[in-house]
N, C-alpha and C positions, 0 to 999 in steps of 0.2 A: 651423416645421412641427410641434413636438412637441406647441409649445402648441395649436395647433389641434385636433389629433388628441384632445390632453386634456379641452379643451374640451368636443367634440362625445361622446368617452366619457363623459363627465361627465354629462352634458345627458341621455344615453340611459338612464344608471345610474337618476339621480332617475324619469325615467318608471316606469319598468320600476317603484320602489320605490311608487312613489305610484299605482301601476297595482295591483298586487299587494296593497296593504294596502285599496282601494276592495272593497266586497261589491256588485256589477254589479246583482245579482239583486235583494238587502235580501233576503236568506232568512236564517232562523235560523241559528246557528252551533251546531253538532253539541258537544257534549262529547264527554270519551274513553268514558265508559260509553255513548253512544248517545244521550242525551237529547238536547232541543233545548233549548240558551240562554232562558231567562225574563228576558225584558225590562222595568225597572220600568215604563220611557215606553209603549212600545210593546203592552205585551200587560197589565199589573196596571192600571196608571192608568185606562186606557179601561173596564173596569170599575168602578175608582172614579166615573168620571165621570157614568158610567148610574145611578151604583146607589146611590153614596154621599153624592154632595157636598149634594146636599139638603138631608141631615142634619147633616153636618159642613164646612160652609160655610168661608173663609177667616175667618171673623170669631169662630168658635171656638177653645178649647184643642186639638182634636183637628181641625182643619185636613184634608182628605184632598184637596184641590186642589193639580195640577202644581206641582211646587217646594215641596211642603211638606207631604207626604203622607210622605215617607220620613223629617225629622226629628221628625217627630209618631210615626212607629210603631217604627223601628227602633231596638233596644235604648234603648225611651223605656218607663217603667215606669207602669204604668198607677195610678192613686191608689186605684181604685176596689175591684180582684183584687188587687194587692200583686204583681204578675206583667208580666213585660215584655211590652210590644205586640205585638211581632216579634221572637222571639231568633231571627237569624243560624244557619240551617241545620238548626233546630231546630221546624217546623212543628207537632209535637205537643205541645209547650209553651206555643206563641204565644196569645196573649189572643183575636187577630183570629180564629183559627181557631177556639177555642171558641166564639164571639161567631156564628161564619156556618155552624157546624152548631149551634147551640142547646144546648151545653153546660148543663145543672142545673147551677146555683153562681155561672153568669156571665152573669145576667140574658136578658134577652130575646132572641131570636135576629135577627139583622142581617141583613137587611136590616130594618129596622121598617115596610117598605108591608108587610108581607105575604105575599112573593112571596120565598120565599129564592133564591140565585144558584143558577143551574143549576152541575149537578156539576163540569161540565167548567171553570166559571169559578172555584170552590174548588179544583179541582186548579192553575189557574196559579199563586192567589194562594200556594199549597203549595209548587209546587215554585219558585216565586220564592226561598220561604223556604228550601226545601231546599238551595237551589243556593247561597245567602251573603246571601238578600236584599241584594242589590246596586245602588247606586244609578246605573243603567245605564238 
């Protein structure tokens, strides 16, 4: 009878666990300061996708297509600036950030159609960086 009883405790334990660690919704997940979680898949890629891969196609050194966008930028040193692509936490350093507000010093501004990324999409790729740039 114990084993039974353990059994079935058992069985409800796992739910409950694998119940609790699911996100129902897929909503962000709140840091302790208040921010919302910057997702690399979810919220920076899809702006690569729009905006970038044109330029830096799979078949380049600077690669920015899923799977190969984060060993291409993060703490990858650019040849060109002598400056890392993405320093980790560090978004007023990163190469990418000078590159997509038009920094003097770090060639032409990025997007190269033309059309720079609306603010708000510089802010994710920002606080992506702020947050550990993370490969998430």
């Amino acid at each position: 009878m114990n084993i039974g009883i353990t059994k079935v405790f058992t069985a409800i334990f796992c739910c409950l666990v694998i119940a609790s660690s699911c996100n129902k919704n897929d909503e962000p997940n709140p840091l302790p300061n208040g921010d919302v979680e910057v997702s690399l898949e979810k919220d920076v890629q899809p702006i690569f996708n729009q905006n970038c891969i044109m330029c830096h196609p799979a078949n380049g050194d600077m690669s920015l297509i899923q799977g190969e966008a984060y060993s291409n930028l993060v703490n990858f040193m650019s040849p060109n600036y002598n400056k890392v692509r993405v320093s980790p936490f560090y978004a007023d350093s990163s190469v990418i950030c000078f590159k997509l507000h038009g920094i003097e010093g770090y060639g032409l501004q990025m997007p190269l159609n033309g059309i720079p990324l609306e603010d708000s999409e510089i802010k994710i790729i920002e606080d992506w960086i702020g947050q550990g740039a993370l490969n998430n």
